[in-house]
C-alpha positions as CSV (number, residue, x, y, z in Angstrom):
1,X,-4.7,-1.5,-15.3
2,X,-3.5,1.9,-14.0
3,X,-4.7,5.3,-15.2
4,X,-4.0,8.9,-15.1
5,X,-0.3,8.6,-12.9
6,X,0.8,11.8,-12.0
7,X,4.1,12.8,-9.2
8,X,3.1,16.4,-7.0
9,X,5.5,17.6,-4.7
10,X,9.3,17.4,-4.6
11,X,11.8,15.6,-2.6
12,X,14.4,13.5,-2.4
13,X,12.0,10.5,-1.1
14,X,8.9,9.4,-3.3
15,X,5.7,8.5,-1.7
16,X,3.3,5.6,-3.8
17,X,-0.4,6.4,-2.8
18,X,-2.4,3.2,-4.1
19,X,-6.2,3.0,-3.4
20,X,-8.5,-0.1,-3.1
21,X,-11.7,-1.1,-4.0
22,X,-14.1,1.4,-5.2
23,X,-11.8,4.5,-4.6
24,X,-9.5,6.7,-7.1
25,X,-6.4,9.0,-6.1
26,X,-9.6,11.4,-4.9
27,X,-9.2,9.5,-1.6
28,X,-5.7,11.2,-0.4
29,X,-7.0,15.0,-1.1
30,X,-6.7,15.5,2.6
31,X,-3.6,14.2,3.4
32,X,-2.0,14.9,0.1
33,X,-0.8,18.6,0.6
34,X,0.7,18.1,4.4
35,X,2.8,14.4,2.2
36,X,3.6,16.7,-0.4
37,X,5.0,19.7,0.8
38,X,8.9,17.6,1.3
39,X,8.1,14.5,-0.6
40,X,7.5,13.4,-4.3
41,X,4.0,11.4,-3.9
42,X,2.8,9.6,-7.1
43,X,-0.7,9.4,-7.3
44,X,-2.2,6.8,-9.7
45,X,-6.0,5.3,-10.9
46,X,-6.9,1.7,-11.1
47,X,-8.8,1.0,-14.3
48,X,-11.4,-0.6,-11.9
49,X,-12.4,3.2,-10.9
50,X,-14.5,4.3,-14.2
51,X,-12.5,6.1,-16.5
52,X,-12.1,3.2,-19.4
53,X,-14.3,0.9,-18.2
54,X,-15.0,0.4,-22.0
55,X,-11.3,-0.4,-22.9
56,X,-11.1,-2.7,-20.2
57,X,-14.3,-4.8,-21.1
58,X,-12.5,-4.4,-24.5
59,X,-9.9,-6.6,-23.3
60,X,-11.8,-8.4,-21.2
61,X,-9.4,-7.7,-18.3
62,X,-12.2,-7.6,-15.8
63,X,-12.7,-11.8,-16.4
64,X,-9.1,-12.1,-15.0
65,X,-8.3,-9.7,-11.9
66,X,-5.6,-11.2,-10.2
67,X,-4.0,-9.9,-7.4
68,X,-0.8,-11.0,-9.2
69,X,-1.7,-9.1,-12.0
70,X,-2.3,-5.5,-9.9
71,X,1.6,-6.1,-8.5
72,X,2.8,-7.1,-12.0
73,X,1.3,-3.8,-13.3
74,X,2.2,-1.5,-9.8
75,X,5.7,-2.9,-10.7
76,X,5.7,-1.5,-14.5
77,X,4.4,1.6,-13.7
78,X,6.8,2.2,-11.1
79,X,9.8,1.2,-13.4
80,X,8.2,3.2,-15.9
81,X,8.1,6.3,-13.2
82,X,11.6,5.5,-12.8
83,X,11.1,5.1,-9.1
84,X,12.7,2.8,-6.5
85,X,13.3,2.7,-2.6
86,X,10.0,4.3,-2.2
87,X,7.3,4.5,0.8
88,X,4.6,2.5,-0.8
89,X,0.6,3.5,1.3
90,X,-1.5,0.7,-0.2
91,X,-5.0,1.1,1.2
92,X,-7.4,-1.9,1.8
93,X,-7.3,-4.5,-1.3
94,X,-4.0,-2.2,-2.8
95,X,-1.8,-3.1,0.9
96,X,-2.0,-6.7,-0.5
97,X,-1.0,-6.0,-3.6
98,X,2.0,-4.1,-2.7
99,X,3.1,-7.0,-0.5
100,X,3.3,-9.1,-3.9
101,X,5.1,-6.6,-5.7
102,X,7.2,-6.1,-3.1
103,X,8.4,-9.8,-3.2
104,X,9.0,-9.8,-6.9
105,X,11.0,-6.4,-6.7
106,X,12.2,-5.5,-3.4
107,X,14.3,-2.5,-4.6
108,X,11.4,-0.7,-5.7
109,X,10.4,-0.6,-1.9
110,X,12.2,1.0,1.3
111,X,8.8,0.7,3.7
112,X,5.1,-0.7,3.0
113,X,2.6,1.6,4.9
114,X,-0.3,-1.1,4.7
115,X,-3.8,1.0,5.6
116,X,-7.0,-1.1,6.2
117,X,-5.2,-4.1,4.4
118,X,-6.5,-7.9,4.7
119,X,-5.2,-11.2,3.3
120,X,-8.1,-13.0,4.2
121,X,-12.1,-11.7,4.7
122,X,-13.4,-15.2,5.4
123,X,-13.5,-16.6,8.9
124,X,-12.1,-19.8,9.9
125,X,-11.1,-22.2,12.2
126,X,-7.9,-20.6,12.7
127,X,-8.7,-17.0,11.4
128,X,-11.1,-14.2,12.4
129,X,-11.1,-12.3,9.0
130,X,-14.0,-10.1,9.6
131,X,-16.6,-12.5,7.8
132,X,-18.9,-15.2,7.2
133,X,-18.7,-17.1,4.3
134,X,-22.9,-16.8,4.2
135,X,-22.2,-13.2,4.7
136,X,-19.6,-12.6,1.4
137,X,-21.9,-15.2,-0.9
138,X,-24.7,-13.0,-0.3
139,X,-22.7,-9.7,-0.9
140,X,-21.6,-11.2,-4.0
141,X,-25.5,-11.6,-5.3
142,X,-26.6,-8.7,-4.4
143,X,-23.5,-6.6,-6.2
144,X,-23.9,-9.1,-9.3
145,X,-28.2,-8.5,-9.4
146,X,-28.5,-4.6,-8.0
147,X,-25.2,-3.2,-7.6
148,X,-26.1,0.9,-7.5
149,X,-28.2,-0.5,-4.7
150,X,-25.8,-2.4,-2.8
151,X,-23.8,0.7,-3.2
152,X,-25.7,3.1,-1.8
153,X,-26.1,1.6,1.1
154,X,-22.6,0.0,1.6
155,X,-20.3,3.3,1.1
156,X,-22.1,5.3,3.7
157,X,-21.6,2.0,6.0
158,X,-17.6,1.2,5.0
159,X,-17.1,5.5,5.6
160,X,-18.6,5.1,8.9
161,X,-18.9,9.0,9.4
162,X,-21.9,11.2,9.1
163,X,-19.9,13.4,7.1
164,X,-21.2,14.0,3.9
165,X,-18.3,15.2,2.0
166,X,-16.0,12.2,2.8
167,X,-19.6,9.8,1.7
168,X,-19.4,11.9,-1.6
169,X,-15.3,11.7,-2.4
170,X,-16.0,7.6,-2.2
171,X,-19.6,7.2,-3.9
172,X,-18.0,9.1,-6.9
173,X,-15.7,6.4,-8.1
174,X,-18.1,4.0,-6.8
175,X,-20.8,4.5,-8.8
176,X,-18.5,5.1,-11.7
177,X,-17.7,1.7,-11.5
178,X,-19.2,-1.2,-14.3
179,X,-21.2,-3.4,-12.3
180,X,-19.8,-5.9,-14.2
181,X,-16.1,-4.7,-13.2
182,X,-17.6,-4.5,-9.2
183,X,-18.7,-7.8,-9.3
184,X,-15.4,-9.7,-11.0
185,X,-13.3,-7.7,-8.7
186,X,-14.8,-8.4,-5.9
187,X,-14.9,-11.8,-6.0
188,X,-11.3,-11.4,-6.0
189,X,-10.7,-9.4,-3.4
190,X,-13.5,-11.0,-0.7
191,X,-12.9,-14.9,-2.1
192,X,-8.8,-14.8,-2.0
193,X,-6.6,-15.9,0.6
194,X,-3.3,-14.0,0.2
195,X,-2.2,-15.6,3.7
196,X,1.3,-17.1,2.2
197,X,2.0,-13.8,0.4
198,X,2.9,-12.7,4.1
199,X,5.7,-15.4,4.8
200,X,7.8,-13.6,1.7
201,X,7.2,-9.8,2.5
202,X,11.1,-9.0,3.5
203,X,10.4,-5.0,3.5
204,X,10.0,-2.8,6.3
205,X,6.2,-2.6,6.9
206,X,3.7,-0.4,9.1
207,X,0.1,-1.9,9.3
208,X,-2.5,0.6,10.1
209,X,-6.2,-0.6,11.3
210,X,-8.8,1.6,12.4
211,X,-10.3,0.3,15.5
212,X,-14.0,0.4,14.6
213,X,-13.2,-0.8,11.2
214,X,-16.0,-4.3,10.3
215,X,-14.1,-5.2,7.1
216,X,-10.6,-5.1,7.8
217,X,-10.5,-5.9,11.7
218,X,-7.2,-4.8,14.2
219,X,-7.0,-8.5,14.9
220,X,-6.3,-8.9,11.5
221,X,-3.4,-6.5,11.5
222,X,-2.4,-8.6,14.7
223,X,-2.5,-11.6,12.6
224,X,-0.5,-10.1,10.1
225,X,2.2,-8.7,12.0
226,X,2.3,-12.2,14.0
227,X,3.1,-14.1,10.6
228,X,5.2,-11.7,8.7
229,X,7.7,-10.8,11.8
230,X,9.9,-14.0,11.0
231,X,11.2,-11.8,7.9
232,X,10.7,-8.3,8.5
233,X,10.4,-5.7,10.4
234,X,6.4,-5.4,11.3
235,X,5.0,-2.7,13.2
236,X,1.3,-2.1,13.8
237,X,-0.5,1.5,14.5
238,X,-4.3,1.8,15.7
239,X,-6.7,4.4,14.7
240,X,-9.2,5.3,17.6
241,X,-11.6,6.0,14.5
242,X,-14.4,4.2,12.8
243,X,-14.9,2.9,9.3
244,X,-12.7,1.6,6.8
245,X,-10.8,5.2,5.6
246,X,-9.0,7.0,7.9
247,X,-7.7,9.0,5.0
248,X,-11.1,10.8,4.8
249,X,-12.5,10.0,8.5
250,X,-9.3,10.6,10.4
251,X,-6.4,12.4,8.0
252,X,-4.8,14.2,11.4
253,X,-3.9,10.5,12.9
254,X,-3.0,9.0,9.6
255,X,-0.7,11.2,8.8
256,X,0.7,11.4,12.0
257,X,1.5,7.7,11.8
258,X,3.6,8.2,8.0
259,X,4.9,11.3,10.0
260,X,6.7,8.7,12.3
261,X,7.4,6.1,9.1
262,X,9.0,8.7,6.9
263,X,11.0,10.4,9.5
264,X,12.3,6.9,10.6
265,X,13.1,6.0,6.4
266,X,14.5,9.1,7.0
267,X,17.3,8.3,9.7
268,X,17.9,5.1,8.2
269,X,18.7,6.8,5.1
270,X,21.0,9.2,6.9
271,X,22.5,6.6,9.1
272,X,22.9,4.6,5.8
273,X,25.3,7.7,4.3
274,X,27.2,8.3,7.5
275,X,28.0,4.3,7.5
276,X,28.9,4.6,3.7
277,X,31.1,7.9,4.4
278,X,32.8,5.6,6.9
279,X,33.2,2.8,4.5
280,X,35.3,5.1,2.3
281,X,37.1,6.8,4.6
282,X,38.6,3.4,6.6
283,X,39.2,2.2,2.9
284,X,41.4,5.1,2.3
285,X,43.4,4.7,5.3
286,X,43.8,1.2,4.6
287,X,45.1,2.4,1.0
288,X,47.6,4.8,2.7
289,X,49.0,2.2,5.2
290,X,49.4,-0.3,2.3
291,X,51.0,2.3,0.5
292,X,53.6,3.5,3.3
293,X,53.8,-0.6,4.0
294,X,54.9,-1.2,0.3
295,X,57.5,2.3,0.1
296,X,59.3,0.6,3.3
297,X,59.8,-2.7,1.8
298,X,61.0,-1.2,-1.1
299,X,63.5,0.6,0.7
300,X,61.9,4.0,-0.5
301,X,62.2,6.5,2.8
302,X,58.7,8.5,3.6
C-alpha cells in the first residue's frame, strides 16, 4: 500500500511526511528543502495515488481500505526504514492514520504533527464535522458515476488559492487516481468515525487547521485536542489561510509551526541526555561510596 519510499536530507532526527487523499509526496516540494536541510525526512506514495493502480485492483486491495490497514502498512514500512522516535506530519486522511499506528507502536513515534486531520466528516448531534450526511451521499454518487468531473471541480475548491501551480501539483495525482480506487477510498475516509482512536493516542501531538478550511474545520481540531488531552500532550496551531493544504497555499506558516515542534523534540531530546548523563554520574557516586563503605567494614584503610 505504499510506493516509491525514499529518505533526503541528513540528521540525527527523521521526519515521516505522509499525504492524504488524492495527493503523492509531490505535496511537500515547498516545504521539503527548508525540513531537509538538518533532518532526515522520508517521503513515501500511497498506492491510492496512480502508480500500480493495476497491481492493486490485482489484489483487489481497493475492496478493503481500512484505516487499520494504512497504520498496519505505515508501521512496516517504518520498521522496514529502520526508523523510530520520529516526527510523523500526516496530512488530512494520513493524520488519522498515524494516530492508529501510533497506538499499536508508540516507539516508532516521538511527536504527531496532525495537518488538516479529521476523525469524523459527518455532523451530528454532538459533533460539527464539517458535513451533512445528504452532502457526503451525494459526493459519493457523483465520484462513483463521473469522477474526472467531480474532480475538476473539487481540487480547485479543497486548494482554495487562485494559484495555478499549487491546483496543478494536486490535480496530477488526482486524476491519476482509478475511479474505482477514488470511490472505495473515499467511502472510507468520509463514512468512518475514527472518534475512539483519539482516547488511545499517548504521543505528543500538534494539530494544525487552516482557518478557512470547509473539510477539516478548526472546531474540529478543537474537538480533537478536547478528547485526546486526558492522555497526551495536545497542542493546536491555526493557519490564517484558506483551503485544505497549507503545504502548497501557506508553506511559510506551516513550517514555522514544525519549526517550533522540532525545536521543542529537540530540547526534550537534549534535556533527555543531560537527565541520563545525571543518572550515571549519581550511580557512580553511589558505587564509590558503597565501595569506600565496604573497605571500612573490612578494616581496609583508604
Amino acid at each position: 500500500m505504499y510506493l516509491n519510499p525514499r529518505i533526503i536530507g541528513s540528521g540525527e532526527r527523521t521526519l515521516v511526511l505522509s499525504h492524504g487523499y488524492g495527493g503523492s509526496q509531490a505535496i511537500w516540494d515547498k516545504v521539503l528543502p527548508h525540513l531537509s536541510r538538518r533532518n532526515k525526512v522520508l517521503l513515501f506514495d500511497w498506492d491510492f495515488s496512480g502508480a500500480d493502480d493495476e497491481a492493486a485492483e490485482e489484489e483487489g486491495e481497493h475492496c478493503c481500505y481500512t484505516f487499520s490497514r494504512f497504520a498496519d502498512k505505515l508501521v512496516a514500512l517504518m520498521d522496514e526504514m529502520k526508523l523510530s522516535g520520529a516526527v510523523y506530519v500526516g496530512h488530512s486522511m494520513a493524520g488519522m492514520v498515524g494516530c492508529i499506528a501510533s497506538v499499536k507502536r508508540p516507539d516508532l513515534f516521538s511527536h504527531l504533527v496532525l495537518v488538516g486531520a479529521s476523525p469524523r466528516y459527518i455532523n451530528s448531534e454532538d459533533y460539527e464535522g464539517g458535513f451533512d450526511e445528504s452532502d457526503i451521499e451525494a459526493m459519493l454518487a457523483r465520484i462513483s458515476s463521473d469522477f474526472r468531473g467531480w474532480a475538476e471541480g473539487f481540487v480547485p475548491l479543497i486548494v482554495g488559492s487562485p494559484d495555478p501551480s499549487a491546483v496543478e501539483r494536486l490535480a496530477r495525482s488526482f486524476f491519476a487516481m482509478d475511479p474505482r480506487v477514488a470511490h472505495a477510498l473515499a467511502c472510507m475516509i468520509f463514512l468512518g468515525d475514527q472518534r475512539e482512536v483519539l482516547d488511545a493516542v499517548a504521543v505528543p501531538c500538534t494539530l494544525v487547521h487552516v482557518s478557512r478550511d470547509f473539510a477539516a474545520p478548526p472546531c474540529v481540531g478543537r474537538y480533537m485536542q478536547a478528547r485526546m488531552a486526558a492522555r497526551c500532550a495536545a497542542a493546536m496551531e491555526t493557519i490564517d489561510s484558506v483551503g485544505h493544504f497549507p503545504q502548497l497555499v501557506a508553506p511559510d506558516e506551516l513550517l514555522g509551526i514544525l519549526d517550533l515542534v522540532l525545536g521543542a523534540a529537540e530540547e526534550e531530546e537534549e534535556e533527555e541526555g543531560v537527565g541520563a548523563l545525571a543518572s550515571r554520574a549519581a550511580d557512580a557516586v553511589v558505587e564509590e561510596i558503597s565501595g569506600e563503605v565496604g573497605l571500612a567494614e573490612a578494616g581496609v584503610a583508604t
